[in-house]
TORKOL-4160 file (C-alpha; in steps of 0.2 Angstrom, whole numbers, padded with zeros to 4 digits, m for minus):
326
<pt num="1" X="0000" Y="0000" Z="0000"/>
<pt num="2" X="0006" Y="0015" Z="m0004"/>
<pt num="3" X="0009" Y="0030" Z="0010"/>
<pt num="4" X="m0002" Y="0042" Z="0018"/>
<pt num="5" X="0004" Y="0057" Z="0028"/>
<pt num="6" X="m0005" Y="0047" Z="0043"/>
<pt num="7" X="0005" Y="0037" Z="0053"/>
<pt num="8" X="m0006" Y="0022" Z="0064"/>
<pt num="9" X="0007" Y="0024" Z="0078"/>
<pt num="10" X="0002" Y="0044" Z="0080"/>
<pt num="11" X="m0017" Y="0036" Z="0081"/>
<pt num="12" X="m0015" Y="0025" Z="0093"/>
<pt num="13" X="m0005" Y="0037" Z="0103"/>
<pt num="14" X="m0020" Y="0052" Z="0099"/>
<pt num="15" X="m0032" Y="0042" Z="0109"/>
<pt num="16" X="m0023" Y="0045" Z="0124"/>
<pt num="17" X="m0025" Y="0064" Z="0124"/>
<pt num="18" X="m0042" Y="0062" Z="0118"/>
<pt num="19" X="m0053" Y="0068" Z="0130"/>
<pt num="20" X="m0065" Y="0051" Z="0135"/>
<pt num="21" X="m0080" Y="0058" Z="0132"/>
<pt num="22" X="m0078" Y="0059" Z="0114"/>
<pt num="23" X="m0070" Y="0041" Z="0111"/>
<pt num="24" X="m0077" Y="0022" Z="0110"/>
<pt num="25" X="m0093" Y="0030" Z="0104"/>
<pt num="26" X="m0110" Y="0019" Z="0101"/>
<pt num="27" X="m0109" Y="0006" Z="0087"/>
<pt num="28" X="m0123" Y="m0004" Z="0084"/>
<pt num="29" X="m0132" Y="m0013" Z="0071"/>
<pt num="30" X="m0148" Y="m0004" Z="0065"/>
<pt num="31" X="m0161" Y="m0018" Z="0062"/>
<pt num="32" X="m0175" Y="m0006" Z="0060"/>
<pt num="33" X="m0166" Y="0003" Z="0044"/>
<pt num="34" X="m0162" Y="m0013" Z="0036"/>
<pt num="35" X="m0180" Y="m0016" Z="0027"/>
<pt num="36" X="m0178" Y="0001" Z="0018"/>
<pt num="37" X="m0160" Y="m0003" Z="0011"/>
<pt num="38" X="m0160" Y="m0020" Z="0007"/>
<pt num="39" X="m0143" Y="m0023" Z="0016"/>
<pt num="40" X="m0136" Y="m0025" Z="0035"/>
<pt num="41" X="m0132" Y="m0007" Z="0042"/>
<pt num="42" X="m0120" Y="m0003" Z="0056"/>
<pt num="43" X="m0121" Y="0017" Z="0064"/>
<pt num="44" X="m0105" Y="0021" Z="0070"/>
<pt num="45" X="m0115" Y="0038" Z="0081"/>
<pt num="46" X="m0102" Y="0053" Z="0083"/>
<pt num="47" X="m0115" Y="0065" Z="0092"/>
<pt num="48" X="m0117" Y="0060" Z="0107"/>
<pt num="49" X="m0102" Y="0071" Z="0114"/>
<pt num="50" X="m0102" Y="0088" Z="0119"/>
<pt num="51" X="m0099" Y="0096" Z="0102"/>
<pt num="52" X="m0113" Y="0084" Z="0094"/>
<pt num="53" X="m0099" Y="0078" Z="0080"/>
<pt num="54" X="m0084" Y="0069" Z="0077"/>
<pt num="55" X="m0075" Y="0086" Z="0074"/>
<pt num="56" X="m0067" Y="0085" Z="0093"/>
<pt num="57" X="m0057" Y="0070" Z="0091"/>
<pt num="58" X="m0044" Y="0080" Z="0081"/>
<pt num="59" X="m0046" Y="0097" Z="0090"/>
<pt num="60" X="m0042" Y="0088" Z="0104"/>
<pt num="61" X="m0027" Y="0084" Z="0098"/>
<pt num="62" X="m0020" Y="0103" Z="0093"/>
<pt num="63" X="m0026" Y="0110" Z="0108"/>
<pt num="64" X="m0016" Y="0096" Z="0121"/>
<pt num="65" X="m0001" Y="0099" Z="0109"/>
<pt num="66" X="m0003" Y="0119" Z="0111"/>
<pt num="67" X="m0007" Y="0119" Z="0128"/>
<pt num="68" X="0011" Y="0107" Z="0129"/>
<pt num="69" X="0019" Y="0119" Z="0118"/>
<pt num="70" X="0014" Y="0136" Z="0130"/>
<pt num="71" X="0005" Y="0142" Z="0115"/>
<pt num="72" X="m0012" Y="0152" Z="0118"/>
<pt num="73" X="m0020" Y="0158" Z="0102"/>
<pt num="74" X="m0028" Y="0148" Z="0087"/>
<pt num="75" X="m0039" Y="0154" Z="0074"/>
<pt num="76" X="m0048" Y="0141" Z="0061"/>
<pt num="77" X="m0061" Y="0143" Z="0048"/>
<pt num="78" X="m0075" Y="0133" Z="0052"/>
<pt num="79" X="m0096" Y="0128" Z="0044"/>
<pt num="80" X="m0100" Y="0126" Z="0062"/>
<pt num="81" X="m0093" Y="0111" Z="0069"/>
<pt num="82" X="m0076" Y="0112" Z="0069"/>
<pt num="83" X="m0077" Y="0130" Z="0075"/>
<pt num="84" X="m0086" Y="0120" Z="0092"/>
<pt num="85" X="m0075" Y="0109" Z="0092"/>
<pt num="86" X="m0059" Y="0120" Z="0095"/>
<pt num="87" X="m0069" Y="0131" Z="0106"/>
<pt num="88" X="m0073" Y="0115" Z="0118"/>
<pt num="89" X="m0057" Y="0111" Z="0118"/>
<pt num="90" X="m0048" Y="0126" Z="0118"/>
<pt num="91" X="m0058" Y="0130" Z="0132"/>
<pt num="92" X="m0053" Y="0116" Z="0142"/>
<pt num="93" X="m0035" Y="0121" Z="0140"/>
<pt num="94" X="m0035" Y="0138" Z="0141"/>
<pt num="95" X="m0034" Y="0144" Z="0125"/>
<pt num="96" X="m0039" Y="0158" Z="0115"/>
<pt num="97" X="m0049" Y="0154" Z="0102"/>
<pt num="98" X="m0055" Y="0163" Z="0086"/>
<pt num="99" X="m0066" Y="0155" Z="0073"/>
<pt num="100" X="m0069" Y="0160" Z="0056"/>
<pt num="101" X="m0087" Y="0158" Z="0049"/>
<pt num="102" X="m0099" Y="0163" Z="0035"/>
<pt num="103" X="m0112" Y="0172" Z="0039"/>
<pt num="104" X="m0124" Y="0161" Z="0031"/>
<pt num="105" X="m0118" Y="0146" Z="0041"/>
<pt num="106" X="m0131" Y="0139" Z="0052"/>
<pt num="107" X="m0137" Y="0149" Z="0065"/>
<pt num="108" X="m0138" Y="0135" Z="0081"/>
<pt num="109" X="m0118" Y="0131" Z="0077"/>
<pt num="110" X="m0113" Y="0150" Z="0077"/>
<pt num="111" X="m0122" Y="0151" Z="0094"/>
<pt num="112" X="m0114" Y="0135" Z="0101"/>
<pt num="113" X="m0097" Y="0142" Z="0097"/>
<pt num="114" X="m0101" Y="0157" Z="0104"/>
<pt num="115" X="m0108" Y="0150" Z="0121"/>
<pt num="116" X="m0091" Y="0138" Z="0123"/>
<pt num="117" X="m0081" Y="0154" Z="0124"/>
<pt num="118" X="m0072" Y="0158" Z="0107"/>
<pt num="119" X="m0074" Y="0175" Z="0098"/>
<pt num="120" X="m0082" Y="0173" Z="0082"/>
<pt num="121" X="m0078" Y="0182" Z="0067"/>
<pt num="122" X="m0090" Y="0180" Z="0051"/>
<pt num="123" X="m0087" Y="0184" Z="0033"/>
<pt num="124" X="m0102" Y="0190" Z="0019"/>
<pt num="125" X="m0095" Y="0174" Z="0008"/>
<pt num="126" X="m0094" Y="0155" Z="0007"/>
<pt num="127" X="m0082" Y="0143" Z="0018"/>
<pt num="128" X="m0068" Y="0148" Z="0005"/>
<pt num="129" X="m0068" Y="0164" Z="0013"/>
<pt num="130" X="m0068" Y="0160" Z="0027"/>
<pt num="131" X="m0050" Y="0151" Z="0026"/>
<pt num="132" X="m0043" Y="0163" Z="0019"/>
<pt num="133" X="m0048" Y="0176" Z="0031"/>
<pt num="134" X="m0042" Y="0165" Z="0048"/>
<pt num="135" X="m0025" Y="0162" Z="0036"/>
<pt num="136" X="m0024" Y="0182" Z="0036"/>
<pt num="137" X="m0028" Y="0183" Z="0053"/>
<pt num="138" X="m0014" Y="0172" Z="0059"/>
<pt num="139" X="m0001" Y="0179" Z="0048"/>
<pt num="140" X="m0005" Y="0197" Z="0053"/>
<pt num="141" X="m0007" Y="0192" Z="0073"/>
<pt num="142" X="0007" Y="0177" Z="0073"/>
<pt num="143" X="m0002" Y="0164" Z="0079"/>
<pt num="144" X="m0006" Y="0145" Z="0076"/>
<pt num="145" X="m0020" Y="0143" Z="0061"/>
<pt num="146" X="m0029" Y="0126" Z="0063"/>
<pt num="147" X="m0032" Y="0120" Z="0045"/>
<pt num="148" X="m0047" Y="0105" Z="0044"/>
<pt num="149" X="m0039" Y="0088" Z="0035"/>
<pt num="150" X="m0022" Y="0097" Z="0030"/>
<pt num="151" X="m0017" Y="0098" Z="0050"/>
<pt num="152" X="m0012" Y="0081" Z="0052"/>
<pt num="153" X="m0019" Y="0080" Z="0070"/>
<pt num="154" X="m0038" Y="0083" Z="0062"/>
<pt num="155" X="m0036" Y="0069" Z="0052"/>
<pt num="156" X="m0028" Y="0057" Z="0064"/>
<pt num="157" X="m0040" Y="0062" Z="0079"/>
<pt num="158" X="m0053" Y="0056" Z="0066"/>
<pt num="159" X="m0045" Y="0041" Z="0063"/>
<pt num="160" X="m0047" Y="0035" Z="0080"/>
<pt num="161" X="m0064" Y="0029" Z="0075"/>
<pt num="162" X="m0056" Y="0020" Z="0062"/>
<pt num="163" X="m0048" Y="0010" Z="0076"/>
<pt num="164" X="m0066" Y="0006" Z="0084"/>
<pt num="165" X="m0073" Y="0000" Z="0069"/>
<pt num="166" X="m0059" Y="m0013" Z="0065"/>
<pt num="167" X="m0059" Y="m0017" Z="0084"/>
<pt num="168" X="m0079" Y="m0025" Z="0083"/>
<pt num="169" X="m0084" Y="m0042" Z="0077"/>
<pt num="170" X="m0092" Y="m0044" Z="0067"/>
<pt num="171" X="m0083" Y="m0037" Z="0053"/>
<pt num="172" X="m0092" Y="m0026" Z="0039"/>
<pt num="173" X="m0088" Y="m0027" Z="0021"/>
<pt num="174" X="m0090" Y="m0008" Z="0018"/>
<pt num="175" X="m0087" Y="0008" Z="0027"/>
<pt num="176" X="m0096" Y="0023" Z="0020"/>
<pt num="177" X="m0091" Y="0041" Z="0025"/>
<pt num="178" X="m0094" Y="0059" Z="0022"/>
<pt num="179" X="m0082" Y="0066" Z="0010"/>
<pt num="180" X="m0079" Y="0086" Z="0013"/>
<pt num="181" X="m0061" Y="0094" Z="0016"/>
<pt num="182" X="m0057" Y="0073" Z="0019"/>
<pt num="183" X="m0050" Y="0074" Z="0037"/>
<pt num="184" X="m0062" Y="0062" Z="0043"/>
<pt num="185" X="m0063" Y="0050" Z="0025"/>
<pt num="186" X="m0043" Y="0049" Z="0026"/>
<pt num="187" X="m0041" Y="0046" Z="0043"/>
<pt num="188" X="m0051" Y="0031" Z="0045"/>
<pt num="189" X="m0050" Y="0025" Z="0025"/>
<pt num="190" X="m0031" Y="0025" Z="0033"/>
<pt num="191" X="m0035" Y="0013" Z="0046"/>
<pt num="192" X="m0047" Y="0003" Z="0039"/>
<pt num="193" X="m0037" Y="0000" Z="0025"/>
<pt num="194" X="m0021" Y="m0004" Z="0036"/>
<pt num="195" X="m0030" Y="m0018" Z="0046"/>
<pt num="196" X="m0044" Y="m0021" Z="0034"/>
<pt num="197" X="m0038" Y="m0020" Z="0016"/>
<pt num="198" X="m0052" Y="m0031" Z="0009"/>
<pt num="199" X="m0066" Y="m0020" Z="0018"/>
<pt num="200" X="m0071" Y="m0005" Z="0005"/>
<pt num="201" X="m0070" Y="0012" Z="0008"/>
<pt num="202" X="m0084" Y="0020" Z="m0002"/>
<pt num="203" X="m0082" Y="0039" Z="0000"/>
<pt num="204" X="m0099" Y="0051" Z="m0002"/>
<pt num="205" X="m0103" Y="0069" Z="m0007"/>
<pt num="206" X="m0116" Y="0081" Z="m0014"/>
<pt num="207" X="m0119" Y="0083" Z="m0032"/>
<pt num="208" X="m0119" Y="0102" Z="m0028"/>
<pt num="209" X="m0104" Y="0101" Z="m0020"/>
<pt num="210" X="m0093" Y="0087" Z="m0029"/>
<pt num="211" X="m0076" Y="0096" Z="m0028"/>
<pt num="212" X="m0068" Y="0083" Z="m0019"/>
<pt num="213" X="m0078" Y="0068" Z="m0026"/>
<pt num="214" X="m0072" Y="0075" Z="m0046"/>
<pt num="215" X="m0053" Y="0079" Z="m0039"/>
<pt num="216" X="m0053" Y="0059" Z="m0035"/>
<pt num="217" X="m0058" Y="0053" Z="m0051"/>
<pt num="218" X="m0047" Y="0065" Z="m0061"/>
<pt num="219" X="m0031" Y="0062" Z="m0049"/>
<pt num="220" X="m0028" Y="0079" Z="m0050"/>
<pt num="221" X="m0037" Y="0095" Z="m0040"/>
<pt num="222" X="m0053" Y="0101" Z="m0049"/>
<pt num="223" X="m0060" Y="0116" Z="m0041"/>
<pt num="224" X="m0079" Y="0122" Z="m0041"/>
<pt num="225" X="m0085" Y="0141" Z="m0041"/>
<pt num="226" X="m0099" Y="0139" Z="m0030"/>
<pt num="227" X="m0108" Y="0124" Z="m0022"/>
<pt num="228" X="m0126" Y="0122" Z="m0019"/>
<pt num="229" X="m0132" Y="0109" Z="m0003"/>
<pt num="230" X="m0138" Y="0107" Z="0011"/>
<pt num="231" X="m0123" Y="0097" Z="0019"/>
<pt num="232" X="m0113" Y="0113" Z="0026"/>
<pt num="233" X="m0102" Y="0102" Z="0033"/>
<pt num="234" X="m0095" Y="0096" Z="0016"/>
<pt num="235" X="m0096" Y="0111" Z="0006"/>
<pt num="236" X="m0080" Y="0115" Z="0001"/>
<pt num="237" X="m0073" Y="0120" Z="m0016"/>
<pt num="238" X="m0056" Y="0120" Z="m0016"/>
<pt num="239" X="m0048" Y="0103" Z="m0010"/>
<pt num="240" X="m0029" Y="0104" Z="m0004"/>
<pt num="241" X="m0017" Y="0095" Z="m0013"/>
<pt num="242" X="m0008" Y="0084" Z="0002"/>
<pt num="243" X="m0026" Y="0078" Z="0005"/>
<pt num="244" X="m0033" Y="0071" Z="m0012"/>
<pt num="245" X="m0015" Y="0061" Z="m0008"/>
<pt num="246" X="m0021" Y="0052" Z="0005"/>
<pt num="247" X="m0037" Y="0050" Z="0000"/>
<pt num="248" X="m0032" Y="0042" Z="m0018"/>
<pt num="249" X="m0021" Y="0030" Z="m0006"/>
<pt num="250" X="m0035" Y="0024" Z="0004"/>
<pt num="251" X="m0051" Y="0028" Z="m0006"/>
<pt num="252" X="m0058" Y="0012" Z="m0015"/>
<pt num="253" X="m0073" Y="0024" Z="m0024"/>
<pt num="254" X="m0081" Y="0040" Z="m0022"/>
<pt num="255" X="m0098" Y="0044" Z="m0026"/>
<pt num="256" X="m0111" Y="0060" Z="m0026"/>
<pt num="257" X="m0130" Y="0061" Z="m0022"/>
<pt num="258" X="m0143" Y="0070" Z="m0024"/>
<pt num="259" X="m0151" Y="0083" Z="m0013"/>
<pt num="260" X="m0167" Y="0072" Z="m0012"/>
<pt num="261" X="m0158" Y="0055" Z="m0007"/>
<pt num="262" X="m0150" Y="0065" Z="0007"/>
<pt num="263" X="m0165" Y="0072" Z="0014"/>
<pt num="264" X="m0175" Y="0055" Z="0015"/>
<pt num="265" X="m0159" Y="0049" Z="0021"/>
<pt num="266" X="m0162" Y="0061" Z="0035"/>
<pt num="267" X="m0180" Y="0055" Z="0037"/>
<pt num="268" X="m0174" Y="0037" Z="0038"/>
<pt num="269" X="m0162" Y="0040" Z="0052"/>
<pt num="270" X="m0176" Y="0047" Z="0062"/>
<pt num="271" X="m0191" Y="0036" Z="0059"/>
<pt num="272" X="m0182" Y="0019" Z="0061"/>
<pt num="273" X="m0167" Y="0025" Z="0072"/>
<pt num="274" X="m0174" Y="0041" Z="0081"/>
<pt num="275" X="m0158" Y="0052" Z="0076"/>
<pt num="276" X="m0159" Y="0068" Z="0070"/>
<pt num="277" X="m0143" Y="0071" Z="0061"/>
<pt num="278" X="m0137" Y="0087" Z="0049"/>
<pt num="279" X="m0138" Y="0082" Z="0031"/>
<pt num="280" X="m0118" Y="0078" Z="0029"/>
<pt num="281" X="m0123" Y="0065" Z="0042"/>
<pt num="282" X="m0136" Y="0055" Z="0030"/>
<pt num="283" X="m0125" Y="0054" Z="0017"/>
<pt num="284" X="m0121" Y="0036" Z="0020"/>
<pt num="285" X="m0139" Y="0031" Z="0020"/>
<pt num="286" X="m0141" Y="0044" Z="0007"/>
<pt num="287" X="m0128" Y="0030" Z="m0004"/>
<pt num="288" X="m0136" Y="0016" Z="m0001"/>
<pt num="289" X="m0152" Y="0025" Z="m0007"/>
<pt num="290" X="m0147" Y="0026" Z="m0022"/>
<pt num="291" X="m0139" Y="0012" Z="m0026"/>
<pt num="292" X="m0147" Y="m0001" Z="m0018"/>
<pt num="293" X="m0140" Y="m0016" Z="m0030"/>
<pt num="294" X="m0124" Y="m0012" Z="m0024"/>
<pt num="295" X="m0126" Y="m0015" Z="m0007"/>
<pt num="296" X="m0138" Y="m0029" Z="m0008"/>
<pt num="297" X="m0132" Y="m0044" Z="0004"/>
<pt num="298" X="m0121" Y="m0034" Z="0011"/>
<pt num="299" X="m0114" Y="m0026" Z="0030"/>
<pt num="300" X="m0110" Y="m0010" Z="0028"/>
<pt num="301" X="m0106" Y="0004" Z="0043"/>
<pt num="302" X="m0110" Y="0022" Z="0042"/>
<pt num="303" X="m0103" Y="0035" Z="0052"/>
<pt num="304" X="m0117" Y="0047" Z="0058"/>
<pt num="305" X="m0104" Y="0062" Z="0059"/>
<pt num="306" X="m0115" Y="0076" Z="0067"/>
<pt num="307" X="m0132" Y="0083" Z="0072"/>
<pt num="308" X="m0128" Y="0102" Z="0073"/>
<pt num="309" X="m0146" Y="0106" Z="0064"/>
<pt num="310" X="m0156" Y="0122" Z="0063"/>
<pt num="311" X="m0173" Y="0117" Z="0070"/>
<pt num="312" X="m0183" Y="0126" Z="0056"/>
<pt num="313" X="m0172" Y="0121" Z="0042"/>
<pt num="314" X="m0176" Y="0103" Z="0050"/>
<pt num="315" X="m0192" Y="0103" Z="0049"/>
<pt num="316" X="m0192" Y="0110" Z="0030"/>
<pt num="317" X="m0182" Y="0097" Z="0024"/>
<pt num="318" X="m0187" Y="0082" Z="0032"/>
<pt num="319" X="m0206" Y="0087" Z="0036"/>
<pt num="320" X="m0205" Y="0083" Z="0054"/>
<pt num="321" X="m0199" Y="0095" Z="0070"/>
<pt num="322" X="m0188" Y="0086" Z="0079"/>
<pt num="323" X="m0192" Y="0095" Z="0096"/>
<pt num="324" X="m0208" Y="0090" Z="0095"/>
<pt num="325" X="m0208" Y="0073" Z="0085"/>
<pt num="326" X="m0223" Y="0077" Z="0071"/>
């Protein structure tokens, strides 16, 4: 196999910094969904932490290291969940955090990133903004920018849960997961594959925004100008170089679906696993949706990577409120 920047060693050793809380998460075969799909479905549930996503297994990492390192400020651009994710951990440690946002990003993750502590600065633009004002900010104030999937802590903190799924019995034949920057896709493509080679890793992103997905089958880094889904979380246009890397290394395919598939996805988590995720969390399901021939006969995990969801945004796409179930 040919290398990643990951090194399995670094996630074993990431785990030990990892605060608990956020580790050995549920994972569980989902009977109830099975009918629906037409194949065995495992949830591998990243929401029930603190930060409601997977996104604190890495900044746990940066932050132990700063706080090691007598380092005190970090900046990040962030869609919501990673910008709560360093806030928690930042706060724990003593940081100073600063996060980056569009002002168009969901509402309730601003508000959680506020509430844990960090000042938040928003942009009038997209997420591509948004990186590249926290890159200005830490040049002009010297101080650490965190950058999701090319810091190398983001996308071994992720890995971790690669770890927990190679670890269960029974084994799974296929591991489907949300495709964005790719912190979370390359960090546990890279464990699965290590210890699992014949399991297949089956990466999965919007049509509207497939900048990732088409950077994968071309080999090379394709750009988009603008994207146009519901899955914030995954809406990047510009992939980084040192990440489609890793991800050609461990990815066995990449797919996109469709706005529709993803909400019903959404639906289907919540009537026959009472989850209410955000829509980069469906996408999984939203895969299977739509290719159900594929899967047929098969055991394949999804990881559930986040619930951070507007409640009336929730209710539009998915037709049901989650506070009050109807």
């Amino acid at each position: 196999m040919r290398k990643t920047r990951l090194d399995t060693s670094r996630i074993r050793a990431a785990r030990q910094v990892i605060d608990p809380v956020f580790l050995d998460t549920p994972l569980y075969r989902c009977e109830a969904l099975e009918p629906g799909l037409g194949c065995e479905v495992s949830i591998k549930l990243e929401t029930a932490n603190p930060v409601r996503s997977f996104k604190a297994r890495g900044t746990e990492v940066v932050a132990s290291l700063l706080a090691a390192n007598g380092s005190r400020d970090v900046v990040c651009a962030s869609a919501g969940n990673l910008g709560q994710a360093l806030a928690w951990s930042g706060r724990g440690r003593g940081l100073e955090v600063t996060v980056v946002a569009s002002r168009f990003a969901t509402a309730a993750k601003l508000d959680r990133i506020r509430a844990l502590g960090a000042r938040l600065e928003l942009v009038d633009g997209d997420h591509e903004m948004a990186r590249e004002r926290a890159a200005a900010i830490a040049r002009y104030d010297g101080i650490r920018l965190l950058e999701d999937s090319l810091d190398i802590e983001t996308c071994e903190g992720a890995a971790t849960i690669g770890l927990e799924l190679v670890d269960t019995v029974p084994s799974f034949d296929t591991v489907l997961i949300a495709l964005g920057g790719g912190a979370l896709a390359t960090g546990v493509g890279h464990v699965v594959k290590a210890a699992a080679p014949e399991v297949e890793v089956i990466c999965v992103q919007p049509l509207g925004a497939p900048a990732m997905t088409r950077s994968w089958r071309s080999r090379r880094v394709v750009t988009t100008d603008s994207t146009n889904t519901i899955a914030d979380g995954v809406a990047g246009r510009r992939p980084i170089p040192a990440v489609l890397h890793d991800l050609l290394v461990v990815a066995d395919d990449a797919v996109l679906v469709r706005e529709s598939s993803i909400t019903a996805g959404m639906r289907m988590l919540l009537d026959h696993a009472g989850l209410v995720v955000e829509p980069s969390a469906a996408l999984g399901i939203a895969a299977i949706l739509e290719d159900r021939d594929r899967f047929a006969g098969r055991h394949v995990a999804t990881i559930v990577c986040g619930s951070n969801v507007d409640v009336d945004a929730y209710r539009h796409w998915v037709g049901v409120d989650p506070v009050r179930g109807r």
